[in-house]
C-alpha positions as CSV (number, residue, x, y, z in Angstrom):
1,X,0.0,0.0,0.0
2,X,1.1,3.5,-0.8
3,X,-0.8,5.8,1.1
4,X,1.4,9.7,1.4
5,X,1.3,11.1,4.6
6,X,-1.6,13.6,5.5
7,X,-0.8,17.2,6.7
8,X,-2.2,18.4,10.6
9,X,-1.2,20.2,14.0
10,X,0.1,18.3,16.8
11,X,-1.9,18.8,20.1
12,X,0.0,21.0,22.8
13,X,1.3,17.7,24.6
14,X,2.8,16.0,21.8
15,X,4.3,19.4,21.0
16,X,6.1,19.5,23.9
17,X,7.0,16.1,23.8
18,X,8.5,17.0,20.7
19,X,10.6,20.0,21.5
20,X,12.4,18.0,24.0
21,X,12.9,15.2,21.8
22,X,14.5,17.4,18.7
23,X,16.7,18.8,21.3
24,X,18.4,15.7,22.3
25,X,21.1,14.5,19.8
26,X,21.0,11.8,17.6
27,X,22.0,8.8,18.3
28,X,24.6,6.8,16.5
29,X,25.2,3.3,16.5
30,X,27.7,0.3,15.4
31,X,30.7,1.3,13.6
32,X,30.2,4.5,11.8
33,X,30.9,4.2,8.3
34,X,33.5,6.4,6.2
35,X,32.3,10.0,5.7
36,X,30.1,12.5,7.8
37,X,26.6,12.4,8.2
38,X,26.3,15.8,9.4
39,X,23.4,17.1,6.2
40,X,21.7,13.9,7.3
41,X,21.5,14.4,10.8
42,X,20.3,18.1,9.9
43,X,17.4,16.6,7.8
44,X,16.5,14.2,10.3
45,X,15.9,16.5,12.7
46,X,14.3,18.8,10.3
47,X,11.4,16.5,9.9
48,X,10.7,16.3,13.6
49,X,11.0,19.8,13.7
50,X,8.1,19.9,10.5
51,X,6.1,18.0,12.5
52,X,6.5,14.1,12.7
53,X,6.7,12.5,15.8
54,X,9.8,10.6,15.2
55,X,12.3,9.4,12.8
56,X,15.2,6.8,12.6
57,X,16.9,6.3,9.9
58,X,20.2,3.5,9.3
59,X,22.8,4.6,6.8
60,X,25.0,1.3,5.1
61,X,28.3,2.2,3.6
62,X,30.8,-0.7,3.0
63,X,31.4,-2.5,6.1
64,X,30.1,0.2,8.7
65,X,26.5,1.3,9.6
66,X,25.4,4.5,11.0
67,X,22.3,5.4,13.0
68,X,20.5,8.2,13.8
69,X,16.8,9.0,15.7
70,X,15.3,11.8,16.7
71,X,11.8,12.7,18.4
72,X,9.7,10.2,20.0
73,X,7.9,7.5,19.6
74,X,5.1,7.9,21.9
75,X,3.5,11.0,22.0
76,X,2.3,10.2,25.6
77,X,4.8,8.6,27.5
78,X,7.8,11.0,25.7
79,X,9.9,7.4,24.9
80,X,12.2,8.0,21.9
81,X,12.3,6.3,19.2
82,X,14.8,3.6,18.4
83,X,17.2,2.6,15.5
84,X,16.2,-0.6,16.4
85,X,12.4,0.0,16.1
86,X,10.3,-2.2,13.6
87,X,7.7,-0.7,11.7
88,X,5.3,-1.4,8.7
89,X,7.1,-1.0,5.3
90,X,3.7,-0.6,3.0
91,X,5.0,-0.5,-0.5
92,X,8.3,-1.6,-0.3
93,X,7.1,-5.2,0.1
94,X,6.6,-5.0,-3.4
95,X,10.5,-5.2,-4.1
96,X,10.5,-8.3,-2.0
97,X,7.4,-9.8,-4.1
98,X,9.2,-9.0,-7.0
99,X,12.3,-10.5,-5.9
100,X,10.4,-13.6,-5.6
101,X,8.7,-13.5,-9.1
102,X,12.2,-13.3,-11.0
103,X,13.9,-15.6,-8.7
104,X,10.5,-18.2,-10.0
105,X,11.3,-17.0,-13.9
106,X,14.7,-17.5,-13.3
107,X,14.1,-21.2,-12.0
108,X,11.8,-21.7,-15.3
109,X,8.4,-21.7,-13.6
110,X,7.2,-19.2,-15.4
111,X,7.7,-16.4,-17.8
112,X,7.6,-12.4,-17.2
113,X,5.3,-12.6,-20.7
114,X,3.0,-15.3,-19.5
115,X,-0.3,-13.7,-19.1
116,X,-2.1,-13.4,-15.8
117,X,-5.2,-15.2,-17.0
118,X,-2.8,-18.0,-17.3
119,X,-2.1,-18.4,-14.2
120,X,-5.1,-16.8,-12.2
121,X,-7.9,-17.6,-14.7
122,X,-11.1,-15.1,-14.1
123,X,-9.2,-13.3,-12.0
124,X,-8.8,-10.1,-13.8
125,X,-12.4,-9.8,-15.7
126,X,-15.1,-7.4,-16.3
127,X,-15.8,-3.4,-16.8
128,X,-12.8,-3.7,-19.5
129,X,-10.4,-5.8,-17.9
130,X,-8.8,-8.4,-19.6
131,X,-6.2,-11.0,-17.8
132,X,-5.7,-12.3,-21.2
133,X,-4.2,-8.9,-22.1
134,X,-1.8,-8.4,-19.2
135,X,1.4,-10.0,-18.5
136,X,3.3,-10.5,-15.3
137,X,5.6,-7.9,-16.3
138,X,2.8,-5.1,-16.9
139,X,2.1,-6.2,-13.1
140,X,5.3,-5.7,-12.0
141,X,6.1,-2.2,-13.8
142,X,2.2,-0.9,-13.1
143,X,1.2,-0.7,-17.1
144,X,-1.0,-3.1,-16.9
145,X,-4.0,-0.7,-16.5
146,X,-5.9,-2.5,-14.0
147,X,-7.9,0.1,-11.8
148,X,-6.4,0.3,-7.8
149,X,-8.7,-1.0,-5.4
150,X,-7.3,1.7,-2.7
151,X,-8.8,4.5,-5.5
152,X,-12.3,3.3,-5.0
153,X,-14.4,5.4,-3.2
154,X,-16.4,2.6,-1.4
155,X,-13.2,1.6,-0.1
156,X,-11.2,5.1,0.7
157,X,-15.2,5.4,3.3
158,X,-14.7,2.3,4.9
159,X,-11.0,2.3,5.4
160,X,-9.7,5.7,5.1
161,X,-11.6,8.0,7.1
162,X,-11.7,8.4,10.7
163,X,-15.1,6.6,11.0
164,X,-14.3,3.9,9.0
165,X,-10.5,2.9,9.8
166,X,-11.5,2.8,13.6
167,X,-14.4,0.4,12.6
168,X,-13.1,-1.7,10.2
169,X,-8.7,-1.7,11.0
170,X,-9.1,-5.1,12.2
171,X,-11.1,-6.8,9.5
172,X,-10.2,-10.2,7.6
173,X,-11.2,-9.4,4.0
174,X,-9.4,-11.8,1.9
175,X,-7.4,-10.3,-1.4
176,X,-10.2,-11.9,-3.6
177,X,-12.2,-8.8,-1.9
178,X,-9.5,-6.1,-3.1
179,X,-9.9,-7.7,-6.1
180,X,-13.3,-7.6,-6.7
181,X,-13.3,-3.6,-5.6
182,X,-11.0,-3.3,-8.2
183,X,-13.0,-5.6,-11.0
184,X,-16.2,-3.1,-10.5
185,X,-14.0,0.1,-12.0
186,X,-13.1,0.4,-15.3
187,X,-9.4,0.0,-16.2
188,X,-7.0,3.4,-16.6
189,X,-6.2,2.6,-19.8
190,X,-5.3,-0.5,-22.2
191,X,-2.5,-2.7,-21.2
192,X,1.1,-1.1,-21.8
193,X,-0.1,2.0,-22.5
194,X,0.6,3.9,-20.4
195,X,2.2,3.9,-16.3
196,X,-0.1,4.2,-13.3
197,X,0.7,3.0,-9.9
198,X,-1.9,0.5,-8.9
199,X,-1.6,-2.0,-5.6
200,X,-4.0,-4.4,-7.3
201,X,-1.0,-5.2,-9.3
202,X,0.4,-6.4,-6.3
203,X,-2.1,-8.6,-5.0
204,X,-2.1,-10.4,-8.1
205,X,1.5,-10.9,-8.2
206,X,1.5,-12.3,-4.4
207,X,-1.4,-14.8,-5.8
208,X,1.0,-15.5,-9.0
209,X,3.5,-16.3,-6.4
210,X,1.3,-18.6,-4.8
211,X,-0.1,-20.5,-7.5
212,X,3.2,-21.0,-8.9
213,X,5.1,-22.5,-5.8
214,X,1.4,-24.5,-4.0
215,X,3.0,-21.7,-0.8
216,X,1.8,-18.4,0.7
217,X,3.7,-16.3,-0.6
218,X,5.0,-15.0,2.4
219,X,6.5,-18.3,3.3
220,X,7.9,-17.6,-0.1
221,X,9.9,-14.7,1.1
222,X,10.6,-16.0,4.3
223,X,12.6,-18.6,2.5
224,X,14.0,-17.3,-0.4
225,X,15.2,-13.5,1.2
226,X,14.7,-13.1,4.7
227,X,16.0,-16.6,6.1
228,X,18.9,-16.0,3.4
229,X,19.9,-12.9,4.8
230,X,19.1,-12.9,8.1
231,X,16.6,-10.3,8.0
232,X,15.9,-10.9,11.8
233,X,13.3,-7.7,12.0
234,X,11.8,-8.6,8.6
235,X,8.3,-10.7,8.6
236,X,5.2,-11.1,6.5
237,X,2.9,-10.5,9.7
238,X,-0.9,-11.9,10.1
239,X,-0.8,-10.0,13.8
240,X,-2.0,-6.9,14.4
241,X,0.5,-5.6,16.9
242,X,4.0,-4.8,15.9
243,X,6.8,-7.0,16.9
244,X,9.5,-5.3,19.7
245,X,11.0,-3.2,20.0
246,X,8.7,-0.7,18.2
247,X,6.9,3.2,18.7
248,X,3.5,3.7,18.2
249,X,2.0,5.0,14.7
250,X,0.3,8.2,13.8
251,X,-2.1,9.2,11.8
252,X,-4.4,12.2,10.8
253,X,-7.0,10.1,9.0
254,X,-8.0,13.2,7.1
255,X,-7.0,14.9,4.0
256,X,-7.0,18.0,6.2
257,X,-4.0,19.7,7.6
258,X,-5.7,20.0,10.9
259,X,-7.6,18.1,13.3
260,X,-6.5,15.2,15.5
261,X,-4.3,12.7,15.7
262,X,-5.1,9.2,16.0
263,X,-2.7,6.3,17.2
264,X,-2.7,3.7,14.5
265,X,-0.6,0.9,15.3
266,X,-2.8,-1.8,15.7
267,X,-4.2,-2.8,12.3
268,X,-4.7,-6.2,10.0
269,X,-1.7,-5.9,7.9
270,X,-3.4,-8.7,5.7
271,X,-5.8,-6.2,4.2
272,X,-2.7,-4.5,2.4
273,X,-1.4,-8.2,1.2
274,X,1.3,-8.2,-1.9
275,X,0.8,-4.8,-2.2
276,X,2.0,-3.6,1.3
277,X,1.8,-6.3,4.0
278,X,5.7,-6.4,5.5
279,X,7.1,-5.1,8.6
280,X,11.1,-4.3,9.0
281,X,13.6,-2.4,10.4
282,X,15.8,-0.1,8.9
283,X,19.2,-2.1,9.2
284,X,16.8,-5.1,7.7
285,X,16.3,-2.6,4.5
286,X,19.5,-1.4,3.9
287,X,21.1,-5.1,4.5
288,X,17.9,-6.1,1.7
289,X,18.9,-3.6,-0.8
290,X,22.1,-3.9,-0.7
291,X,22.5,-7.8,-1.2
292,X,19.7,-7.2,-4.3
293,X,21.8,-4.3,-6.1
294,X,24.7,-6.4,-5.4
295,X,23.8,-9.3,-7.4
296,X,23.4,-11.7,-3.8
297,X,19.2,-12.5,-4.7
298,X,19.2,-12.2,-8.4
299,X,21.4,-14.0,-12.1
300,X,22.5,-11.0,-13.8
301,X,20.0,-11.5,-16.5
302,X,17.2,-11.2,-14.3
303,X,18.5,-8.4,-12.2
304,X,18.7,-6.7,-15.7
305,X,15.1,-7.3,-15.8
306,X,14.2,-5.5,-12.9
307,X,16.2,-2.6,-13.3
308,X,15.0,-2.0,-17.2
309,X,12.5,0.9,-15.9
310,X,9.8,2.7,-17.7
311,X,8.6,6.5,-17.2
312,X,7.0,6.8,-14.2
313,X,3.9,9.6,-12.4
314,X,7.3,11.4,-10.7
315,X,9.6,13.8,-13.0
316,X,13.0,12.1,-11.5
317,X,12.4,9.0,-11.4
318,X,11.5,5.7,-13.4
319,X,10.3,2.3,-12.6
320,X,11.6,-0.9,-12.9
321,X,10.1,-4.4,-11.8
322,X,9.5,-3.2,-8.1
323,X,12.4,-1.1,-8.0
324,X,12.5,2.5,-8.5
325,X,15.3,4.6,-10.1
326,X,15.3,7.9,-8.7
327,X,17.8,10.6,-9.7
328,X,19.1,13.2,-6.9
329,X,19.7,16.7,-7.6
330,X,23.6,15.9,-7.6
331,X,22.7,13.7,-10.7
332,X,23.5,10.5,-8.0
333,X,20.8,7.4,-9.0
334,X,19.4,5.5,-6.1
335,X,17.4,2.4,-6.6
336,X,14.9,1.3,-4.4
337,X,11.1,2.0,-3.3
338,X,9.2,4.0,-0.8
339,X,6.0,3.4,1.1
340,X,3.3,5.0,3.4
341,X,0.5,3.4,5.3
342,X,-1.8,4.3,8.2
343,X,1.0,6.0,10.5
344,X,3.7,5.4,8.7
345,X,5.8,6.6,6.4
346,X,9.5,4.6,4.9
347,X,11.7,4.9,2.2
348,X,15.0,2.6,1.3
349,X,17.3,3.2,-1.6
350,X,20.8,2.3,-2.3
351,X,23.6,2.9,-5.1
352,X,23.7,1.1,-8.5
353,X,27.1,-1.3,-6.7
354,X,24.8,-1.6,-3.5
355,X,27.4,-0.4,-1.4
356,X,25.6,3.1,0.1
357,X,22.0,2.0,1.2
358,X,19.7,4.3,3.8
359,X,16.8,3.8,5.2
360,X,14.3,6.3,7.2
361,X,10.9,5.4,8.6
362,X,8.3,8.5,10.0
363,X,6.1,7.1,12.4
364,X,3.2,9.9,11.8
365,X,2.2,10.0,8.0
366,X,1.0,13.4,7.4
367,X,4.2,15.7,7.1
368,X,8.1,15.4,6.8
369,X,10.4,14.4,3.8
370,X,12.0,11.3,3.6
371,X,13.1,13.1,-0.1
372,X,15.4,15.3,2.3
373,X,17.1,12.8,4.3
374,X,18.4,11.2,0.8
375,X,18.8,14.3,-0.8
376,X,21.1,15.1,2.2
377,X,22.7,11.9,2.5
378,X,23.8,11.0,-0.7
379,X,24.1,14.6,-2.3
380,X,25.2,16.5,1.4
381,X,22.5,18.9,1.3
């Protein structure tokens, strides 16, 4: 799920808790890597000072990690946050799903040009919408045109508002539900047309997964990336609390820039699925990124694959097969994917070789720029 963070004013408490937090220093932990991370630290604290609860962020370079966190993560208590903390990723589970998917083609158990109908047949039918026409790859790199379940507005009223998140956050609809949301609205536009970032793409790829290995396709991931790696923060959760140690989310729950702000934490993460179900840490994402960009998860043919990227809804960047290329204002590419959920808010990138990977998470999702933490990381400013 990609959900961008909702703008609002903090309540006089959480203000103060705030202005105590951004006054402590960041912390820094493990062996710091080569080079300063003084323009990162400065954006870091910048965010909490824009308004987000808290921030931690983990910086990979070579052999040595650096940490940083600054503001809280409880708005009540005053507790900071940790570099340790886990918290939902949302969209970046896609890289992981399609991770998986090329592993599968790479194996020979199926083709980036096989057809979704072949392998979830009726799945993708009616109001324009053809399985026939859409390949696995046109999931992968969002052309296949197939409408986002997220976009429609029976679902934004029972899940997105105030009213309807605290009513339904804890409800078991299965993906065929998403999909079905999705089936009633007509496509964007015919397959490989055109770009449009929809999470239905998502949920079919985690079912293409499934169908194709007889698994769920978070056992699938377990197996093939996070057992691999050691990803010992990184799950495909069912549960609706977050694992230890963690802060609590924050949301607005409102388009608005004002009103009041909501803890979040607890939620079904299965209603997200494919699309945005993973939770992680940010050493987990920089270790995940950099073994991917490094050629440890992927043959070189099919790491080509991912990385062959078409133009994209944002100016500076394009997309690959669940990877984003995004070009910094220092001209600097970064590869890798962001996401935003109910009170969250993540990003992870890293260099073309692998070897400089950040990650940042914002545990409120209404304000702050992750863009300024890698702007400042990678291009010191």
């Amino acid at each position: 799920m990609n959900r961008r963070a909702r703008t609002a004013a903090l309540t006089a408490a959480t203000a103060m808790a705030l202005s105590a937090a951004l006054a402590a220093p960041a912390v820094a932990a493990g062996p710091v890597a080569p080079g300063g991370h003084d323009a990162t630290e400065r954006a870091v604290r910048a965010a909490v000072a824009d308004g987000v609860p808290g921030v931690t962020v983990t910086v990979r370079r070579g052999h040595g990690t650096w940490a940083a966190t600054a503001g809280v993560g409880n708005v009540k208590t005053g507790q900071p946050r940790s570099a340790r903390d886990h918290y939902r990723v949302a969209s970046i589970t896609k890289t992981f799903v399609a991770t998986v998917v090329l592993q599968l083609e790479a194996e020979g158990r199926l083709s980036l040009d096989d057809t979704v109908e072949e392998w979830l047949p009726g799945a993708v039918r009616g109001n324009g919408h053809d399985g026939g026409r859409i390949t696995i790859r046109q999931l992968l790199n969002h052309t296949s045109g197939i409408f986002d379940y997220l976009e429609d507005p029976g679902f934004q009223q029972t899940y997105m508002t105030a009213d309807g998140f605290m009513k339904h956050r804890f409800d078991e609809a299965a993906p065929e539900d998403m999909l079905a949301i999705a089936m009633k609205n007509r496509p964007y536009f015919e397959p490989g047309a055109s770009f449009a970032y929809s999470n239905t793409n998502y949920l079919l790829a985690a079912r293409v997964i499934e169908k194709a290995t007889g698994n769920d396709y978070g056992d699938e991931i377990d197996r093939r990336i996070i057992a691999p790696l050691h990803l010992t923060s990184t799950s495909v959760p069912t549960r609706v609390t977050l694992p230890r140690p963690s802060s609590r989310a924050y949301s607005k729950l409102a388009r608005e820039t004002t009103g009041p702000t909501y803890d979040v934490t607890e939620l079904n993460p299965r209603l997200a699925y494919g699309s945005g179900q993973m939770v992680s840490s940010s050493a987990d994402l920089t270790r995940f990124y950099s073994a991917l960009l490094g050629g440890r998860l992927l043959p070189r043919e099919q790491l080509k694959e991912m990385r062959t990227t078409v133009e994209s809804s944002r100016e500076t960047s394009r997309y690959g097969l669940g990877l984003v290329d995004r070009k910094l204002s220092c001209g600097i590419h970064v590869w890798g994917h962001d996401g935003g959920i109910y009170g969250s808010n993540s990003d992870a990138v890293t260099t073309e070789d692998g070897r400089h990977s950040l990650a940042v998470n914002f545990n409120g999702d209404w304000s702050g720029s992750t863009d300024a933490i890698i702007e400042a990381e990678f291009c010191g400013r």
